[in-house]
DSSP file (Angstrom, degrees, kcal/mol; ACC not computed):
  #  RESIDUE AA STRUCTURE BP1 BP2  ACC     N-H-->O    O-->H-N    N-H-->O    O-->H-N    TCO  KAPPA ALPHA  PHI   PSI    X-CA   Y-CA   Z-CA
    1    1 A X              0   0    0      0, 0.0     2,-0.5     0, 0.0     0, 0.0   0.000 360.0 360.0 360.0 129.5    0.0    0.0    0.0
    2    2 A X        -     0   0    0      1,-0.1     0, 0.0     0, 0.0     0, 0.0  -0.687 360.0-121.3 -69.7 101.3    1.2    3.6   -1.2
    3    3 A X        -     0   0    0     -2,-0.5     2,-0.3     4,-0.1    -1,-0.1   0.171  32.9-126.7 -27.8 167.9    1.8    5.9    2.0
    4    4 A X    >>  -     0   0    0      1,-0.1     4,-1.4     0, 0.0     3,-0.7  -0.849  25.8-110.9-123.0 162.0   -1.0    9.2    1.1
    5    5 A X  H 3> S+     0   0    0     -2,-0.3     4,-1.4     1,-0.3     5,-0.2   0.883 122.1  55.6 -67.7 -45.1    1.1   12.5    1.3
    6    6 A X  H 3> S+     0   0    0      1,-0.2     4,-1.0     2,-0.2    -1,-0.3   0.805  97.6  53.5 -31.5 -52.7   -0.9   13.2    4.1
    7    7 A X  H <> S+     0   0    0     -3,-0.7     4,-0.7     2,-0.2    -2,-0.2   0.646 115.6  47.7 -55.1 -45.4    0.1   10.1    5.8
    8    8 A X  H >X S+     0   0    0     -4,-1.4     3,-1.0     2,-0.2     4,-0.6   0.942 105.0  58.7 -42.8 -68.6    4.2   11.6    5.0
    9    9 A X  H 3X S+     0   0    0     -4,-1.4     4,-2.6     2,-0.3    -2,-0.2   0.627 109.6  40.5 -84.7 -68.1    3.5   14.8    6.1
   10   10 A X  H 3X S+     0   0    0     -4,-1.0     4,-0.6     1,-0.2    -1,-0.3   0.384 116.3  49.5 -53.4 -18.4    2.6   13.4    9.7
   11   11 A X  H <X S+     0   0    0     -3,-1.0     4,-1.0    -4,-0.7    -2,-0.3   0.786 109.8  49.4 -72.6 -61.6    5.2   11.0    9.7
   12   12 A X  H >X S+     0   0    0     -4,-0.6     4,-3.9     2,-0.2     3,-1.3   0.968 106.3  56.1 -33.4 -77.7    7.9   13.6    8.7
   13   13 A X  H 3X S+     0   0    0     -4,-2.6     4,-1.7     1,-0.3    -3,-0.2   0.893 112.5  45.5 -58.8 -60.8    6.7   16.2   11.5
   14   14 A X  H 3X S+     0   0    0     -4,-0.6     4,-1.6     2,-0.2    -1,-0.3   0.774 113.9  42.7 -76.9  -7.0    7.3   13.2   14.4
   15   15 A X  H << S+     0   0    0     -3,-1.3    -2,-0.2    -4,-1.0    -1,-0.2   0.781 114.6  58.8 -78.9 -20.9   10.7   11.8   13.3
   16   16 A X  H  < S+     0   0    0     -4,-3.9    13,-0.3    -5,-0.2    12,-0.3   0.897 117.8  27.1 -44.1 -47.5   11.1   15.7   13.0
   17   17 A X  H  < S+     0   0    0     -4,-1.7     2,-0.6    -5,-0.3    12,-0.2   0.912 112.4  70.7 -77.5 -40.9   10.2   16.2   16.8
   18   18 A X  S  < S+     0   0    0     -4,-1.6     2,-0.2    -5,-0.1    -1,-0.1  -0.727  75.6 148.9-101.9  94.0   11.5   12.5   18.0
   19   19 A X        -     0   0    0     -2,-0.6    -3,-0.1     1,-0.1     3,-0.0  -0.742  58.1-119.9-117.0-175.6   15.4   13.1   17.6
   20   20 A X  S    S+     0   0    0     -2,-0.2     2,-0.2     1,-0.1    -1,-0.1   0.859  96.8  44.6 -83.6 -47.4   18.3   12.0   19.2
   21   21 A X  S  > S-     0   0    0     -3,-0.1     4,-2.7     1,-0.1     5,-0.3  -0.744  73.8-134.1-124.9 122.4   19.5   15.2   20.3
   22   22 A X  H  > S+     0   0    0     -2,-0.2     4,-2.1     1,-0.2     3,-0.3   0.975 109.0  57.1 -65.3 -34.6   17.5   18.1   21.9
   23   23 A X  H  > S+     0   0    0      1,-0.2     4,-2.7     2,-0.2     3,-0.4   0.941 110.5  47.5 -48.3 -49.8   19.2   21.0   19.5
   24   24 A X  H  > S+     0   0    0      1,-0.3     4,-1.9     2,-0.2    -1,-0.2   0.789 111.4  55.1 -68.6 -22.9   17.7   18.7   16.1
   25   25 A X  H  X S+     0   0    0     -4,-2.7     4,-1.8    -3,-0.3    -1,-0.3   0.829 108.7  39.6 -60.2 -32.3   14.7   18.6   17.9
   26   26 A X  H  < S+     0   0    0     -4,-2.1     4,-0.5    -3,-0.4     5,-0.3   0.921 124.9  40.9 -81.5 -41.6   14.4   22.3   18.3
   27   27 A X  H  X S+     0   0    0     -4,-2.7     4,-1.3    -5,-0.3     3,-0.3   0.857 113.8  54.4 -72.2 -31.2   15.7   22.8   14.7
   28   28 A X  H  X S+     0   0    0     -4,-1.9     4,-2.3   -12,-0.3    -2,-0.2   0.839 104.9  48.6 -63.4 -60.7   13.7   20.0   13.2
   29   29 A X  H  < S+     0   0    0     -4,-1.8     4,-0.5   -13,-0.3    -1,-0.2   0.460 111.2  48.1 -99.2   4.8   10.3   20.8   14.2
   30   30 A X  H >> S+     0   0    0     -4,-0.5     4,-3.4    -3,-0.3     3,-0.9   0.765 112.2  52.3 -50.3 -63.4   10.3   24.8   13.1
   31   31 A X  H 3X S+     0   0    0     -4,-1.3     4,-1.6     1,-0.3    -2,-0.2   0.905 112.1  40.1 -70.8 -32.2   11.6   23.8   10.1
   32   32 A X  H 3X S+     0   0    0     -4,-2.3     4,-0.8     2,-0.2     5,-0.3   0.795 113.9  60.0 -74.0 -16.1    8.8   21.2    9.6
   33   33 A X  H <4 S+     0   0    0     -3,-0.9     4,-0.3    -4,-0.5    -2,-0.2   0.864 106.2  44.0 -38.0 -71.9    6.4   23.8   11.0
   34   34 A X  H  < S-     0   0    0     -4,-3.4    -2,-0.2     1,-0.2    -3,-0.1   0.764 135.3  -1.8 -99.6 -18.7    7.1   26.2    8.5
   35   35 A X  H  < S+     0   0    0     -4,-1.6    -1,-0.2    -5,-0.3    -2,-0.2   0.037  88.6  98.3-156.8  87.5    7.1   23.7    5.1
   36   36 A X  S >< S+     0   0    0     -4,-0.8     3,-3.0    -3,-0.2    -3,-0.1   0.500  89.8  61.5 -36.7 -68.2    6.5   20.3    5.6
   37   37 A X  T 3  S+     0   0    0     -5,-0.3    -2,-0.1    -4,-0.3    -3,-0.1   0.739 115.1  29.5 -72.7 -21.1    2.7   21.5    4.5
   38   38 A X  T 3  S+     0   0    0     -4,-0.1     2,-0.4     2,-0.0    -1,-0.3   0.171  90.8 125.3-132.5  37.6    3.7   22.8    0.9
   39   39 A X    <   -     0   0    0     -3,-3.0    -3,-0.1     1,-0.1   -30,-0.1  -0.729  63.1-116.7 -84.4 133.1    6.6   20.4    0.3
   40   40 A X    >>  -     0   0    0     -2,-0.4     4,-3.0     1,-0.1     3,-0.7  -0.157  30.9-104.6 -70.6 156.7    6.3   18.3   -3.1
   41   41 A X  H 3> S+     0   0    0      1,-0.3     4,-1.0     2,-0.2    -1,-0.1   0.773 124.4  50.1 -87.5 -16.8    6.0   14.9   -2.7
   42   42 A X  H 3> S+     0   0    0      2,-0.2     4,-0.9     3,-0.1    -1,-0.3   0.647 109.9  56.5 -87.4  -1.3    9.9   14.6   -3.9
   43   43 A X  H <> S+     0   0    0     -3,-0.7     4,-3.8     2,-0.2     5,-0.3   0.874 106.2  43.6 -60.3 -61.2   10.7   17.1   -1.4
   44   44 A X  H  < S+     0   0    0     -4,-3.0     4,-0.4     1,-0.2    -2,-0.2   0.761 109.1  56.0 -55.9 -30.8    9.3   15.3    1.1
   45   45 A X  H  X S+     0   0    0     -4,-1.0     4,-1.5     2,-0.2    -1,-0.2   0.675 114.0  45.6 -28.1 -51.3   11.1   12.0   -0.3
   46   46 A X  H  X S+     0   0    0     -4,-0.9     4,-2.4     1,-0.2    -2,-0.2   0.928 111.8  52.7 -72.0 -38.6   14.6   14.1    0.1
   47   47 A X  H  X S+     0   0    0     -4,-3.8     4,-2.1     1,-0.3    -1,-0.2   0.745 105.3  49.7-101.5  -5.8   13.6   15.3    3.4
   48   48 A X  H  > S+     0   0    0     -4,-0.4     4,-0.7    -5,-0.3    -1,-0.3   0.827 111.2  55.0 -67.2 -37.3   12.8   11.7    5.0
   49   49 A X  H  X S+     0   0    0     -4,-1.5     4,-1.0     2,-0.1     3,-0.3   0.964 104.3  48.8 -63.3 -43.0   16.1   10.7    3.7
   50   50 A X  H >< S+     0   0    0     -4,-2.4     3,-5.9     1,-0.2    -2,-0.2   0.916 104.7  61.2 -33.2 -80.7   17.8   13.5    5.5
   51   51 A X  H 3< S+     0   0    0     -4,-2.1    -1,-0.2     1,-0.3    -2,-0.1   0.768  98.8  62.8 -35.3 -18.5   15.7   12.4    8.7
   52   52 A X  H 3< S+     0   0    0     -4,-0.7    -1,-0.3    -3,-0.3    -2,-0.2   0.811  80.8 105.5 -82.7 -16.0   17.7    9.0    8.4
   53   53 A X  S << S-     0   0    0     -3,-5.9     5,-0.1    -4,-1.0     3,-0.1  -0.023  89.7 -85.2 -70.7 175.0   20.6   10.4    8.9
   54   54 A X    >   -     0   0    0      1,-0.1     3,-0.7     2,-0.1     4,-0.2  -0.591  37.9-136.7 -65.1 152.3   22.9   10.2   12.4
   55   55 A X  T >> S+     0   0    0      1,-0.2     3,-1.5     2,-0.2     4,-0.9   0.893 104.3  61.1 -64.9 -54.3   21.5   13.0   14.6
   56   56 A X  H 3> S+     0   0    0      1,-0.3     4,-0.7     2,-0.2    -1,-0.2   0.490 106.3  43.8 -53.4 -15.9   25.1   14.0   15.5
   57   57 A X  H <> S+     0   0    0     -3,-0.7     4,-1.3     2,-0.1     5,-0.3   0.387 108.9  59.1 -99.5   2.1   26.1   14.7   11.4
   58   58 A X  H <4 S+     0   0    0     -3,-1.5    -2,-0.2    -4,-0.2    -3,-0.1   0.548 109.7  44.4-114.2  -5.7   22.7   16.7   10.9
   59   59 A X  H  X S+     0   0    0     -4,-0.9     4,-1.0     2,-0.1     5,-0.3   0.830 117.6  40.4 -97.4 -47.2   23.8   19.2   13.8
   60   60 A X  H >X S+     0   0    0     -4,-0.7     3,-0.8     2,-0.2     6,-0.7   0.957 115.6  50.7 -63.6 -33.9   27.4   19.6   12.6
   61   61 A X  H 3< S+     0   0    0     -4,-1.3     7,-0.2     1,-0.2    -3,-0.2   0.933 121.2  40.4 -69.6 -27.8   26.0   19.8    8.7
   62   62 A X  H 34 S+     0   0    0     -5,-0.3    -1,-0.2     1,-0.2    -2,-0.2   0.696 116.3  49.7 -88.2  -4.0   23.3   22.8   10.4
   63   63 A X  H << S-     0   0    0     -4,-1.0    -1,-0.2    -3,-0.8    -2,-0.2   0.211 110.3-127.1-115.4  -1.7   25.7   24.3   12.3
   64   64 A X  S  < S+     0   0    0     -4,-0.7    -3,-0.2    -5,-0.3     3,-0.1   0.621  72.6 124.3  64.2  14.1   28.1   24.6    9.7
   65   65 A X  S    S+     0   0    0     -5,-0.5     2,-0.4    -6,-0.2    -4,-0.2   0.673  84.8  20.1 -73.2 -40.4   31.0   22.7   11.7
   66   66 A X  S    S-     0   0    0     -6,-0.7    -1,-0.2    -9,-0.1    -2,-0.1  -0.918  91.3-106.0-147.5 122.5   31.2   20.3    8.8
   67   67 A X        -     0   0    0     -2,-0.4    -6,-0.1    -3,-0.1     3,-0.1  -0.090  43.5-106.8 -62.0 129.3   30.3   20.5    5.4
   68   68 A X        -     0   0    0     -7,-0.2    -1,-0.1    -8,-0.2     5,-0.1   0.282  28.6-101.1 -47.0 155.7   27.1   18.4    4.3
   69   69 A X     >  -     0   0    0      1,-0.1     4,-2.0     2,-0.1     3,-0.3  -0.372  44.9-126.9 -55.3 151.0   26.9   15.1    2.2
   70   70 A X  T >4 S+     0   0    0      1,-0.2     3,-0.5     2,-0.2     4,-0.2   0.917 106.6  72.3 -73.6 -37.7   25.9   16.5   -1.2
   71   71 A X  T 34 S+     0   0    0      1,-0.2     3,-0.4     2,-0.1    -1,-0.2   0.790 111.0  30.9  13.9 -61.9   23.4   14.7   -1.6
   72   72 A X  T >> S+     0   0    0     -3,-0.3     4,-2.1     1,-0.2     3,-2.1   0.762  80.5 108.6 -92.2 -27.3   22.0   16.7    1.0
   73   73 A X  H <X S+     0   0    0     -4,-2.0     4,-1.7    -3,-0.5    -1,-0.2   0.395  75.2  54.0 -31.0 -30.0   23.4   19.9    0.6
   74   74 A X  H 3> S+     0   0    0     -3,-0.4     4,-1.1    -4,-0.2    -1,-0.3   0.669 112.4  44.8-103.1 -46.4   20.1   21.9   -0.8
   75   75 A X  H X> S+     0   0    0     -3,-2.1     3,-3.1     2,-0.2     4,-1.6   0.947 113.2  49.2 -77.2 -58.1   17.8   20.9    2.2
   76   76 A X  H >X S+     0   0    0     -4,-2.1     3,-1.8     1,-0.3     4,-1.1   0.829 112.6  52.5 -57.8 -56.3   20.6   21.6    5.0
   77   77 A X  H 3< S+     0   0    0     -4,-1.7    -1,-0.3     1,-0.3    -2,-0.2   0.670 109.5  48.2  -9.5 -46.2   21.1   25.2    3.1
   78   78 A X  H XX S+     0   0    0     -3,-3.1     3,-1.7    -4,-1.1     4,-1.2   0.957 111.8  50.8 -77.1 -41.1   17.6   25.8    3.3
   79   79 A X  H <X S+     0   0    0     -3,-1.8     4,-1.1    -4,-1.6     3,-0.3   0.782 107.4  45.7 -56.2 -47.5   17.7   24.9    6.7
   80   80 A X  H 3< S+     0   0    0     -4,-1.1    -1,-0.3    -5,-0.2     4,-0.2   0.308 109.0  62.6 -66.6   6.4   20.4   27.0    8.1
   81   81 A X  H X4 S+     0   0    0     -3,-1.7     3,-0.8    -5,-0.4    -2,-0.2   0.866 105.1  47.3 -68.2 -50.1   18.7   29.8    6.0
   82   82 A X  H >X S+     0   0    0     -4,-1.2     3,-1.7    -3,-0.3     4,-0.8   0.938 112.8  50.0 -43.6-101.5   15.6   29.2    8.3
   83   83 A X  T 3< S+     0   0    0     -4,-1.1     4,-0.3     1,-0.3    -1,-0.2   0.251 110.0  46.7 -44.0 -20.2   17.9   29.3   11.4
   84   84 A X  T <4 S+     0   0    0     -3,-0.8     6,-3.0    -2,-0.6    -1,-0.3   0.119 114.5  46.1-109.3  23.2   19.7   32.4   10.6
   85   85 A X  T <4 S+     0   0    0     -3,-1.7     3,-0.4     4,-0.2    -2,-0.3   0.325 109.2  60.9 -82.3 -19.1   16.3   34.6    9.6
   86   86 A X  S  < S+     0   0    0     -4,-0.8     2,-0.6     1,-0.3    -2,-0.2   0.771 106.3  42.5 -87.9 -32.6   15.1   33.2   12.5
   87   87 A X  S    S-     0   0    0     -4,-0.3    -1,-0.3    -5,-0.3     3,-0.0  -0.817 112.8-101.2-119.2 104.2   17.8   34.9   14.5
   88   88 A X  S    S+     0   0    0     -2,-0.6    -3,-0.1    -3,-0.4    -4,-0.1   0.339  94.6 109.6  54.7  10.7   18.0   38.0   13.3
   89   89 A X              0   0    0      1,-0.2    -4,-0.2    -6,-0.1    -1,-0.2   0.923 360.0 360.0 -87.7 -27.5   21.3   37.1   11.1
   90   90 A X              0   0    0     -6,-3.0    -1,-0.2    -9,-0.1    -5,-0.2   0.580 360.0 360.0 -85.5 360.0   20.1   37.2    7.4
């Protein structure tokens, strides 16, 4: 049976909350908060792979401490864009 995008969406937003690490939690669920709801269903594909990743590389790759897989490179970007409009840096 074929998940419904809905069914993603909701899925996404709790391995978004449920991290390893309280900092990916904090970053995670903003950033699914603000587009989770008008991410394309290969958006959403990219951003479940992301979520598979170690909690401990998805904080250095947002924190800019180490540069991301490439792969990946275009979600964390957006994400540390979020995190620096969100304080006051952009």
């Amino acid at each position: 049976m074929t998940e419904s995008i809905d069914h993603k969406r909701k899925r996404l937003k709790m391995r978004s909350m449920r991290r390893g690490i309280k900092e990916m939690d904090l970053i995670l669920i903003r950033y699914s908060d603000l587009y989770l709801a008008t991410m394309s269903e290969a958006a959403l594909d990219h951003y479940d792979a992301l979520l598979s990743e170690n909690d401990q590389d998805l904080y250095q790759w947002c924190s800019g401490q180490v540069a991301p897989k490439a792969e990946f490179a275009d979600v964390i970007d957006h994400i540390k864009q979020m995190i620096e409009t969100e304080n006051g840096v952009a």
